[in-house]
C-alpha beads as a LAMMPS data file, in Angstrom:
LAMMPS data file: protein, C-alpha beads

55 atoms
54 bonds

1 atom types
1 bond types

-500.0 500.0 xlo xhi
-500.0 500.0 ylo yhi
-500.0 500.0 zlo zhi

Masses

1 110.0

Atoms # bond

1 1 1 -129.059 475.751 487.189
2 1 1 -126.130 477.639 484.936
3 1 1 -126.149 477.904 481.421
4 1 1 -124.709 474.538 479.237
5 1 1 -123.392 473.996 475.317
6 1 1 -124.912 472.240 473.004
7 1 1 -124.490 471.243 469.515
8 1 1 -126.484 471.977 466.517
9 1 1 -127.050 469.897 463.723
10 1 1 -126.452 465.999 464.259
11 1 1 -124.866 464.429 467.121
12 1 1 -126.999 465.574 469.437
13 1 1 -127.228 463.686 472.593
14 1 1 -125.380 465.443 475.484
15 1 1 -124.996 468.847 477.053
16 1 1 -121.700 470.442 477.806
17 1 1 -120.558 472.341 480.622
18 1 1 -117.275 473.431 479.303
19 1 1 -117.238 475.565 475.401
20 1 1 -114.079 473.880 474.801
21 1 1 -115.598 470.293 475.414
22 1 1 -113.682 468.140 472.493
23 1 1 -117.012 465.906 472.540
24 1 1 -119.156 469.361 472.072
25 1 1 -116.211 470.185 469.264
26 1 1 -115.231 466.987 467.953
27 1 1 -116.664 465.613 464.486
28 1 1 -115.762 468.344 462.608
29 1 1 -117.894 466.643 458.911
30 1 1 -120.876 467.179 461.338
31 1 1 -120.001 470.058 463.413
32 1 1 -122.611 473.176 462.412
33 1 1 -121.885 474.929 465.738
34 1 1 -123.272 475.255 469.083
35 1 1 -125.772 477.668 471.314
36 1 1 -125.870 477.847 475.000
37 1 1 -129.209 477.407 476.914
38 1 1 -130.266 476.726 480.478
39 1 1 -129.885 473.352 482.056
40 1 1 -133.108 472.885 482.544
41 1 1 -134.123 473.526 478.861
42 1 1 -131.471 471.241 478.015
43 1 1 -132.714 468.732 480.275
44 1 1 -136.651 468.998 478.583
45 1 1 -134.812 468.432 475.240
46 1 1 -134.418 464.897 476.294
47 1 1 -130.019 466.125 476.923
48 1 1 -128.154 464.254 479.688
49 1 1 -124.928 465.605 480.744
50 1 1 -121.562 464.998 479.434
51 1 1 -119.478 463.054 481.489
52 1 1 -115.914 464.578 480.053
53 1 1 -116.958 467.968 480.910
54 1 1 -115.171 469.299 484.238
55 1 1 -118.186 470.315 486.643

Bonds

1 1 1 2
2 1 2 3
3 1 3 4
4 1 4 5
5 1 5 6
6 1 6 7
7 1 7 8
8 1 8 9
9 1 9 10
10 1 10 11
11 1 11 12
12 1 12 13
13 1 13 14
14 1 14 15
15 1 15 16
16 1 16 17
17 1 17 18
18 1 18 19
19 1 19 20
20 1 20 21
21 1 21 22
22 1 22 23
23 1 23 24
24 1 24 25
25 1 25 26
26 1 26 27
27 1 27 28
28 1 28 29
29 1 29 30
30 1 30 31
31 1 31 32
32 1 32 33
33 1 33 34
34 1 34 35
35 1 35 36
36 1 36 37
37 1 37 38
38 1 38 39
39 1 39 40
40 1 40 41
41 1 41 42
42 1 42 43
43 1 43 44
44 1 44 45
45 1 45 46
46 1 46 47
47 1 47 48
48 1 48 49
49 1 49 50
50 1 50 51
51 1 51 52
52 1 52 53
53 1 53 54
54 1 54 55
C-alpha cells in the first residue's frame, strides 16, 4: 500500500491519493492542512478512499 493525504481538522471522511485533490483542498473556512500516512493506517482510521482522486 503507498502513502495517501488526509485532512486535519474537520471534514474528515476520505483519503486522497492525489496532494492536489480539490476535495482534500476544498473548504478553505475549515481547511487546517493535511499529513500523509500509509493506506493502511488510513484505512484503521475508519478513511475510505476518495473517488475524485486519479488512482
Amino acid at each position: 500500500m503507498g502513502i495517501v493525504h488526509v485532512r486535519t481538522g474537520d471534514y474528515r471522511a476520505k483519503y486522497h491519493t492525489a496532494a492536489d485533490c480539490p476535495s482534500l483542498n476544498g473548504k478553505q473556512d475549515t481547511y487546517m492542512g493535511q499529513q500523509s500516512m500509509s493506506e493502511d493506517e488510513a484505512k484503521e482510521q475508519g478513511l475510505t478512499a476518495c473517488q475524485h482522486c486519479k488512482k
